[in-house]
C-alpha positions as CSV (number, residue, x, y, z in Angstrom):
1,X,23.0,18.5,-20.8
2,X,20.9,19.4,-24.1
3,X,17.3,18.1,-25.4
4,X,17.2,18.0,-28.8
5,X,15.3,16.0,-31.6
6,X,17.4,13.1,-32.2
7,X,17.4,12.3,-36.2
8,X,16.2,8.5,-37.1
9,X,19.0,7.7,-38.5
10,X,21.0,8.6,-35.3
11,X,18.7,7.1,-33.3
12,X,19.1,3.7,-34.9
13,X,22.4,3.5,-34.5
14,X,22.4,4.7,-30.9
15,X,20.4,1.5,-30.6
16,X,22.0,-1.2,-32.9
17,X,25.4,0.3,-30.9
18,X,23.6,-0.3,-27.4
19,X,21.9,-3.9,-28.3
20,X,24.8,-5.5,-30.5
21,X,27.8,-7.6,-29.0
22,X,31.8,-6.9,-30.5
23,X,31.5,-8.1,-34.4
24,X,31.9,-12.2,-34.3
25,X,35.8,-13.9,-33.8
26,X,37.4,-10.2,-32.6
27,X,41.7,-10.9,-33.4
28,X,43.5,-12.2,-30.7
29,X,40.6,-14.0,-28.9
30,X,39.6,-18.4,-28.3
31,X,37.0,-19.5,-30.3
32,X,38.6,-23.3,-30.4
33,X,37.6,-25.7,-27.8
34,X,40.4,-27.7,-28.5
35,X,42.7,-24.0,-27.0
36,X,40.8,-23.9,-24.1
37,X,43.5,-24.1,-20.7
38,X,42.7,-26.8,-18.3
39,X,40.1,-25.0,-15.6
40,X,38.4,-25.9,-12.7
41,X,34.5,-24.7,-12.4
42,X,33.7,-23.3,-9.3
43,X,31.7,-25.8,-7.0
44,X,28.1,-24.2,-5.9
45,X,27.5,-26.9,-3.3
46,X,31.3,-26.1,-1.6
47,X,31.8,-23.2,0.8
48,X,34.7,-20.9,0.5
49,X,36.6,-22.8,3.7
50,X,36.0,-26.2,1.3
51,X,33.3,-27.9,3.5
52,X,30.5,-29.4,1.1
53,X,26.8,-28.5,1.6
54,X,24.6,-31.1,2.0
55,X,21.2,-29.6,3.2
56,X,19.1,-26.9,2.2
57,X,19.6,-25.3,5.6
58,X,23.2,-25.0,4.5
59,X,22.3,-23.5,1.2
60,X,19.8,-20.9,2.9
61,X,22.2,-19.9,5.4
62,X,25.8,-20.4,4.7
63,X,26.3,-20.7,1.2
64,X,24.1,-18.3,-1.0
65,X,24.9,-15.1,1.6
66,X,28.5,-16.0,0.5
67,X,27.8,-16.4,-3.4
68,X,26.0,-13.3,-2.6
69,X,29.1,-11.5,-1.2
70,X,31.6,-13.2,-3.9
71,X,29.7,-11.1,-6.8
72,X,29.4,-8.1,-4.6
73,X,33.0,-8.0,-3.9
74,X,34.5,-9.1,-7.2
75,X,32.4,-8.6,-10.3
76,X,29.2,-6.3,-9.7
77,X,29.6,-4.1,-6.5
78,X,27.4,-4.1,-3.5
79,X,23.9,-2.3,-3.7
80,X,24.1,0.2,-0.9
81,X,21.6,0.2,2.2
82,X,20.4,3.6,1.7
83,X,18.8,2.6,-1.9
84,X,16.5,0.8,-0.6
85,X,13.8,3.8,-0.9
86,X,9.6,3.8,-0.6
87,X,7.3,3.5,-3.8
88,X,6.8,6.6,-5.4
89,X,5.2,6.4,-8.7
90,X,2.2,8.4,-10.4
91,X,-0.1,7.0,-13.2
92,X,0.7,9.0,-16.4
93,X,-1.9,7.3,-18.8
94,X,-4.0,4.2,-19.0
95,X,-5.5,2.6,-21.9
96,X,-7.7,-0.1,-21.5
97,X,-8.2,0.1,-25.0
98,X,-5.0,-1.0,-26.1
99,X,-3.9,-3.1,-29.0
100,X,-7.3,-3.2,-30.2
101,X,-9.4,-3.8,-27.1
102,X,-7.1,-6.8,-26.5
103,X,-4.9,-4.9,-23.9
104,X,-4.2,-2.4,-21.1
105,X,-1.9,-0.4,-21.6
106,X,-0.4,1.8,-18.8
107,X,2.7,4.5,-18.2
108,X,4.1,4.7,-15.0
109,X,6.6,7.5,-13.7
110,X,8.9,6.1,-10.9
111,X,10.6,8.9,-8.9
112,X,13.8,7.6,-7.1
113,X,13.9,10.6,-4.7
114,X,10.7,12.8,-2.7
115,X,11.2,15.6,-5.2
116,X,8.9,13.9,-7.6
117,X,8.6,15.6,-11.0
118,X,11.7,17.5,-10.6
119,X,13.8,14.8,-9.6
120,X,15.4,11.8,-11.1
121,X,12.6,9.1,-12.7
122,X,12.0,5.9,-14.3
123,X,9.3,5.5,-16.9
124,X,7.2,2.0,-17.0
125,X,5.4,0.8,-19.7
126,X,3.3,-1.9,-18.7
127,X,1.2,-4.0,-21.4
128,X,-1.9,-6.3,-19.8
129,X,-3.7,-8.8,-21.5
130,X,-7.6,-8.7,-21.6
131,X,-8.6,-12.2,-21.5
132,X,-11.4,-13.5,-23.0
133,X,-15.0,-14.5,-21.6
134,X,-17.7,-16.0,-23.1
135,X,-20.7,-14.2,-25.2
136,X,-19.1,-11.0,-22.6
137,X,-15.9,-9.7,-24.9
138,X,-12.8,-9.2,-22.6
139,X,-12.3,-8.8,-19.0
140,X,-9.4,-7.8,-16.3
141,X,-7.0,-10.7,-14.5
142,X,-4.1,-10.6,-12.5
143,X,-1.9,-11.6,-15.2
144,X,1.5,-12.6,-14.8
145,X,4.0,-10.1,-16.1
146,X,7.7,-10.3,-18.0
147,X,9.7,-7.7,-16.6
148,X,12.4,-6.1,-18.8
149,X,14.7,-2.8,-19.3
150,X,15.3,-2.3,-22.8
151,X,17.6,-0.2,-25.5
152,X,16.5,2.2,-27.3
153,X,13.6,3.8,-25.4
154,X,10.1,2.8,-24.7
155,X,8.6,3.7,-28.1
156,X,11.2,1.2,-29.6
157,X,9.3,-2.7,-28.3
158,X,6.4,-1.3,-30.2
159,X,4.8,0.6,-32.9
160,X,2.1,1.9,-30.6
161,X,1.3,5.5,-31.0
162,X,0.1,5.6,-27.6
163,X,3.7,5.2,-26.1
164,X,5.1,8.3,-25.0
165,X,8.6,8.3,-26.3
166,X,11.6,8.3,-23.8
167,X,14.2,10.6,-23.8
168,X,17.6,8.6,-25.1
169,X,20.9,9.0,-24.3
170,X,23.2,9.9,-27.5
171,X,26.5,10.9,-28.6
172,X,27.3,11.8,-31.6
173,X,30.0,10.4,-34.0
174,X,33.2,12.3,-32.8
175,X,32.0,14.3,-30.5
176,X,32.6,14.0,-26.6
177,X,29.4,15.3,-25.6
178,X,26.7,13.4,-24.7
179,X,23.3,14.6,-24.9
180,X,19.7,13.8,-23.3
181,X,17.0,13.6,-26.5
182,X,13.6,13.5,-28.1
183,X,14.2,10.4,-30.5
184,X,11.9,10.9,-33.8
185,X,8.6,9.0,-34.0
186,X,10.2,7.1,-36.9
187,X,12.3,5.0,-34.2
188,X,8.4,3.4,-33.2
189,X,9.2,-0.3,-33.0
190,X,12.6,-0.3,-34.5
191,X,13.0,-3.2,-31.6
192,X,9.5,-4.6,-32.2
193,X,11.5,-8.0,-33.0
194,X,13.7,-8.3,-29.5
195,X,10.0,-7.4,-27.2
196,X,7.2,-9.8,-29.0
197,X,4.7,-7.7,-27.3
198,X,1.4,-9.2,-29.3
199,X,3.0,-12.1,-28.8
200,X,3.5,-12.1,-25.0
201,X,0.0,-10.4,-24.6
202,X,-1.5,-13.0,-27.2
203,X,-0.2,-15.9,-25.2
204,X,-1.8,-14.3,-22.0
205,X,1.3,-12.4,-20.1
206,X,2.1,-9.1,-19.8
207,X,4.8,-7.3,-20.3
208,X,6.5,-4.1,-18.8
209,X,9.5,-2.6,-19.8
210,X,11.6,1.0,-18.7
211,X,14.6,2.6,-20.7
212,X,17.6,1.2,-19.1
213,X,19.0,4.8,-19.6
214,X,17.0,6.5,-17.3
215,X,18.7,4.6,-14.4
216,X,22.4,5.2,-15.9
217,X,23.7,6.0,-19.3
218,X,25.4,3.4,-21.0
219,X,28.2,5.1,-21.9
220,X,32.0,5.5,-20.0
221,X,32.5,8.4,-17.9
222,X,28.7,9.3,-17.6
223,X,28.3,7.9,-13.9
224,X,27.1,12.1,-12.9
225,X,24.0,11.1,-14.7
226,X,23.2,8.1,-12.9
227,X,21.3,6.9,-9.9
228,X,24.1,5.6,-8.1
229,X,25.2,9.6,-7.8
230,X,21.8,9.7,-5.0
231,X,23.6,7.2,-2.5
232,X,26.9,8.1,-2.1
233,X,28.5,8.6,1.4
234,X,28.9,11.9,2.5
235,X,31.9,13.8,0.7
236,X,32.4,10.9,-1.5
237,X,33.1,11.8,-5.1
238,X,34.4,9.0,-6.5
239,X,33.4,4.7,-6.6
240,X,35.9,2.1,-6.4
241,X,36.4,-1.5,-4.6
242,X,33.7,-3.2,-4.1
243,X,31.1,0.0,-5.2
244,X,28.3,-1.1,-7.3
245,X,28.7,-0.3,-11.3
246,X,26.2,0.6,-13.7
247,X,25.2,-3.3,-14.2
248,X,24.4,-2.8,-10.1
249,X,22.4,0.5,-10.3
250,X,20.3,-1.5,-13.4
251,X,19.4,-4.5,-11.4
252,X,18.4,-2.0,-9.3
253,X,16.1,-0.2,-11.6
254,X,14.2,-3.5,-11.7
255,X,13.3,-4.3,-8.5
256,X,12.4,-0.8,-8.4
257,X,9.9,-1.8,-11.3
258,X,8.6,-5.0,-9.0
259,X,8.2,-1.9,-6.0
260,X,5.4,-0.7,-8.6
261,X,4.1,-3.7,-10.0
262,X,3.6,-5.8,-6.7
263,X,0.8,-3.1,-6.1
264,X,-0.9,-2.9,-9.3
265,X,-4.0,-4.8,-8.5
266,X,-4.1,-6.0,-12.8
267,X,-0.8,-7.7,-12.1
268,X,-0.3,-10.9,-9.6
269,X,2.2,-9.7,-7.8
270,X,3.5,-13.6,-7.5
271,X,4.8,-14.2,-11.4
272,X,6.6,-11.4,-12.5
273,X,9.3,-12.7,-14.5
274,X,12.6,-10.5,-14.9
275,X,14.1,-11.2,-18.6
276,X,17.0,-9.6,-20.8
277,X,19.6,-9.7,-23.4
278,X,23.5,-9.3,-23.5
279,X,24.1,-6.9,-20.6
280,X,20.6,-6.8,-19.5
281,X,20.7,-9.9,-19.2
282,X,23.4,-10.2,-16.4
283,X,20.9,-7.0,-15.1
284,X,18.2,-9.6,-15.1
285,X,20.3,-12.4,-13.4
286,X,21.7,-10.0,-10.7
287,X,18.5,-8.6,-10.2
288,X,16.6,-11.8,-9.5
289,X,20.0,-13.1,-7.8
290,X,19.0,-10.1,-4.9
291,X,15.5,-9.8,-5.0
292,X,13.4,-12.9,-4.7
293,X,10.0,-11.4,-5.3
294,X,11.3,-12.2,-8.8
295,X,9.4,-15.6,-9.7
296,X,11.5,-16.7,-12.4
297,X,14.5,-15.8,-15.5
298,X,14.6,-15.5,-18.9
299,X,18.1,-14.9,-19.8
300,X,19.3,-14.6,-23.4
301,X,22.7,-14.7,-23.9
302,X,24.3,-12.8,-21.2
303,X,27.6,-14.3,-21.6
304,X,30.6,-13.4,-20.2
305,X,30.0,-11.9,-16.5
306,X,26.3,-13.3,-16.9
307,X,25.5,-16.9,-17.2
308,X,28.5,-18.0,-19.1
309,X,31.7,-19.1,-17.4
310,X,35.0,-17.0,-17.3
311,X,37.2,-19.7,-16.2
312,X,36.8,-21.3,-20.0
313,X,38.6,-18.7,-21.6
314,X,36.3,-19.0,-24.7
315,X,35.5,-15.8,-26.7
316,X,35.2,-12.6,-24.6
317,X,37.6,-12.0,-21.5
318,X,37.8,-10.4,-18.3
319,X,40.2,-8.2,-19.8
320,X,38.1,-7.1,-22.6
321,X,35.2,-6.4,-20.3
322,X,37.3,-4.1,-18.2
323,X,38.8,-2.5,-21.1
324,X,35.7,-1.8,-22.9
325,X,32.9,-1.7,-20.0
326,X,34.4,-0.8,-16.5
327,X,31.9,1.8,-15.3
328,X,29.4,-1.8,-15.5
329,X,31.2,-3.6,-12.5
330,X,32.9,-2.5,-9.4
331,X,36.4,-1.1,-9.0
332,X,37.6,-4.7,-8.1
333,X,36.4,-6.8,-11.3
334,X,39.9,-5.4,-12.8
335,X,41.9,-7.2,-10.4
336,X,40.5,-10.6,-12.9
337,X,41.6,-9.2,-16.1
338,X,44.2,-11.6,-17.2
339,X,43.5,-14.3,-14.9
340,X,40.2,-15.1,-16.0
341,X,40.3,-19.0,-14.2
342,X,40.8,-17.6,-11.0
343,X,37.5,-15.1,-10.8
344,X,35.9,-16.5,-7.6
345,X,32.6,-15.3,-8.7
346,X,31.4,-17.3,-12.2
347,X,28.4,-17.6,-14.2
348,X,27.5,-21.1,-12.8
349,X,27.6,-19.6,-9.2
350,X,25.2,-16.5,-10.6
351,X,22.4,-18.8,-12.7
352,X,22.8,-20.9,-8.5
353,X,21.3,-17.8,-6.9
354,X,17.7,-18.0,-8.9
355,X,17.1,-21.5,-7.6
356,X,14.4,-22.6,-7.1
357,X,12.6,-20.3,-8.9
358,X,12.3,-21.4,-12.7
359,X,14.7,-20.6,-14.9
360,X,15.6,-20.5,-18.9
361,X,19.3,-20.1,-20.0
362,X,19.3,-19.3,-23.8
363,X,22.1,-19.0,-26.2
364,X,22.7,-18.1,-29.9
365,X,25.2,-20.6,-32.2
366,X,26.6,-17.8,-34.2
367,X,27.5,-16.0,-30.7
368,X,30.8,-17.6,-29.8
369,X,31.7,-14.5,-28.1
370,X,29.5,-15.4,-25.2
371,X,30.1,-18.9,-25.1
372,X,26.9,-21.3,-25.6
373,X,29.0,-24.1,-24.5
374,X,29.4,-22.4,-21.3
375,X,26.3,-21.0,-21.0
376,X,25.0,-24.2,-21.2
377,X,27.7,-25.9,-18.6
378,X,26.7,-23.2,-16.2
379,X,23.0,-24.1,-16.2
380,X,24.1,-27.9,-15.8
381,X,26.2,-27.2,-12.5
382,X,23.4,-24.6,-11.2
383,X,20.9,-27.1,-11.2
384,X,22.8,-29.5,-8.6
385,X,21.6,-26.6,-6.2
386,X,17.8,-26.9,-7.6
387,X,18.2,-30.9,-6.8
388,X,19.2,-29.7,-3.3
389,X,16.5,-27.7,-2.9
390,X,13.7,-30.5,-4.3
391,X,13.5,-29.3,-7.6
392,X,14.3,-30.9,-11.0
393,X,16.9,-29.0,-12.8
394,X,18.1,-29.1,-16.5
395,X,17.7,-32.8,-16.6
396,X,20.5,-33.4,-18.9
397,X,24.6,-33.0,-19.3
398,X,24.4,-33.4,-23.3
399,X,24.0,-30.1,-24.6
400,X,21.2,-30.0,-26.9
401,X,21.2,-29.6,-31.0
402,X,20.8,-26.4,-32.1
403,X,17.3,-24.9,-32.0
404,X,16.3,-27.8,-29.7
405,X,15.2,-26.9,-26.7
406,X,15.8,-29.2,-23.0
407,X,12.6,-27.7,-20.9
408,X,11.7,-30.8,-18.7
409,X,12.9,-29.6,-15.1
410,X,12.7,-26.3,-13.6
411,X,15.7,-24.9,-15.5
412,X,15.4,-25.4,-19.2
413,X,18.1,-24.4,-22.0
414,X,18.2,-24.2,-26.1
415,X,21.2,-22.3,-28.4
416,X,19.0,-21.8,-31.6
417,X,20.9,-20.7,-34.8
418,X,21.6,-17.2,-35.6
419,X,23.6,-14.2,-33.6
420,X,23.8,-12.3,-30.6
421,X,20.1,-11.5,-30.7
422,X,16.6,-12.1,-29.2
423,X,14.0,-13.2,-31.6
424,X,10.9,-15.2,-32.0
425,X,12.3,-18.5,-31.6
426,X,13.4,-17.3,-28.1
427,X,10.2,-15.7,-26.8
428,X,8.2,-18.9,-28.1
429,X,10.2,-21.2,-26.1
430,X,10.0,-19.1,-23.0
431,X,6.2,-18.7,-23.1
432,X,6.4,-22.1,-23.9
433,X,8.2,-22.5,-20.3
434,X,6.4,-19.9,-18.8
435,X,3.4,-21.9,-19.1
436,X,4.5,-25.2,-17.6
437,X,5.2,-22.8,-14.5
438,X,3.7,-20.1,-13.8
439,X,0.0,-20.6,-15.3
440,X,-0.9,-21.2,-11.3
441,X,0.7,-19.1,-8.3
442,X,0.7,-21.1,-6.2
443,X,3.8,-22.4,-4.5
444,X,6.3,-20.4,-6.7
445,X,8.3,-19.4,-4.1
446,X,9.6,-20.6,-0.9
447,X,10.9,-17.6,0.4
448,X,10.5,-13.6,0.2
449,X,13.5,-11.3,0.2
450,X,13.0,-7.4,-1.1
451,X,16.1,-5.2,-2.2
């Protein structure tokens, strides 16, 4: 493994490579509603033996420890025991003169084994806002926080001189190799865009973000870099079955992010919000679908595998997935490839396991690859487990019109015009959300779980 300045140039593509979906109507794939084969959606309110659930008892006990076990068996692996490890995280800077005097802005190190500095880490950037108080300029709150891994590296969601820039995974053009570098400065907020930092500050949240890379490269055949290499069994060399993949060791990364931010005493440990994009996005699902301390989801287009559903056999495939990405899901998400309407584990069933915690399920028009339709069908059969639970779910079965958003109920959906992207149209509506839920604490939650 070799550090290296990585050129700009490089280092934007190693990011537009790592954010982007498969270029729009791929050869030989369903983009016509009127092609889609009959399916049946899986039923979130039905056990496995075909009994119906009828109470939340039910739900608690029986039913979501089997949703649970579907995805860990069939689509993203099982998180093993031993990874659940103590806090260990030093303070590398803090600012609380950020963004001119409006913010806080601190750098966390996260070491995922006792050998600290010299062992594997995590690097947090956590943004606070300063809020306001009269004739007195700006003083501290526990401030909720959005919770996110991103792309390209930390210096990327903004052009801050104060971030410390994060080592990236690259690989060059035709070359095998894959190295461990120093991006340039010139790759400051090339992502400014997908984060809406000022934004998310200006609006009164905060905002914390890590380099997806420094849990697991996201590239095939580089699991020896990643954190899943700390847990294996004794002897084991190898991860198949119902192992956990890269998309397992990332959800992973975030709760390890919620270990740190639960005790930072400028953050209310009660509203931190887990959000992400594409395949951070199904990270940010799977994350909040293990550890409830998460309050609530913001999840922008995490298609196929994510939110959207399978079984419709619109735009990408289990078979593409597994070609393209196996190294993000177990050993026995291939057994689906080619029979995509009989994966027992679905994007309905996922968005199920954040109830009732709020959540926001956005899609893209101009991303048919993920599926909008079926993003948006998923969050209308998930919220038939929020009704179970007392809570008011997407409200509506009539998708809405395009940049239109349905926000009444405790899961809220839009598909806004454009491509497979995050932009400011999303992160309006989900502050937008955000504060019809979490500007009090109290009550959030009915139940505490920790990974």
């Amino acid at each position: 493994m070799h550090s290296r300045i990585l050129s700009a140039a490089v280092a934007g593509v190693v990011c537009c490579l790592s954010a982007s979906a498969p270029a729009q109507h791929l050869a030989g794939y369903n983009y016509d509603e009127a092609k889609i084969p009959p399916y049946a959606m899986l039923d979130p309110l039905r056990l496995n033996d075909g009994r119906a659930v009828t109470t939340a008892a039910e739900w608690w006990q029986q039913r979501r420890p089997e949703i649970v076990r579907l995805f860990e068996e069939n689509v993203y692996g099982r998180t093993p025991a031993k990874a659940r490890i103590p806090l260990r995280a030093r303070v590398v800077e803090i600012d609380r003169h950020a963004l001119q005097g409006r913010a806080i802005r601190k750098q966390i190190d996260i070491y995922f084994t006792a050998k600290g500095e010299s062992g594997p880490k995590m690097r947090l950037l956590v943004y606070l806002p300063l809020h306001p108080r009269a004739g007195r300029g700006y003083g501290r709150h526990r401030s909720a926080v959005i919770l996110g891994l991103n792309f390209g590296g930390n210096q990327t969601v903004l052009d801050d001189p104060g971030i410390e820039p994060t080592l990236v995974w690259s690989k060059a053009k035709g070359s095998g190799t894959l190295e461990h570098v120093l991006p340039e400065d010139a790759t400051r907020g090339t992502q400014a865009q997908e984060w809406q930092v000022e934004k998310v500050i200006g609006r009164g949240y905060g905002l914390a973000t890590a380099y997806y890379g420094d849990i697991e490269p996201d590239f095939k055949d580089a699991s020896q870099y990643s954190v899943r290499q700390l847990f294996l069994q004794p002897g084991q060399t190898a991860v198949a079955g119902d192992a956990w993949g890269a998309i397992g060791a990332w959800a992973w990364g975030l709760s390890r992010a919620v270990d740190y931010l639960s005790t930072d005493r400028d953050v209310d440990a009660k509203r931190i919000v887990a959000t992400g994009h594409s395949r951070l996005g199904k990270t940010a699902d799977w994350a909040a679908a293990q550890d409830e301390r998460i309050a609530a989801v913001l999840s922008t287009e995490s298609g196929k595998a994510g939110q959207s559903l399978s079984r419709r056999e619109m735009g990408e495939t289990v078979q593409h997935l597994e070609h393209s990405f196996p190294y993000w899901f177990c050993g026995n998400y291939a057994r689906w490839a080619g029979h995509d309407r009989e994966i027992p584990a679905d994007g309905n069933l996922l968005l199920s396991l954040i109830a009732p915690r709020p959540l926001y399920v956005a899609s893209a028009a101009g991303d048919e690859w993920s599926d909008p339709r079926g993003e948006f069908l998923s969050a209308v059969s998930a919220s038939r487990v929020y009704a179970l639970l007392g809570k008011q779910g997407l409200g509506t079965t009539t998708m809405p019109a395009v940049n239109q958003s349905a926000m009444e109920g405790d899961v809220a959906y839009h598909v806004r015009s454009g491509v497979h992207d995050v932009t400011a149209f999303d992160w309006d509506r989900y502050l937008d959300f955000l504060d019809l839920h979490l500007r009090e604490s109290e009550g959030l939650r009915t139940r505490v779980k920790t990974q």
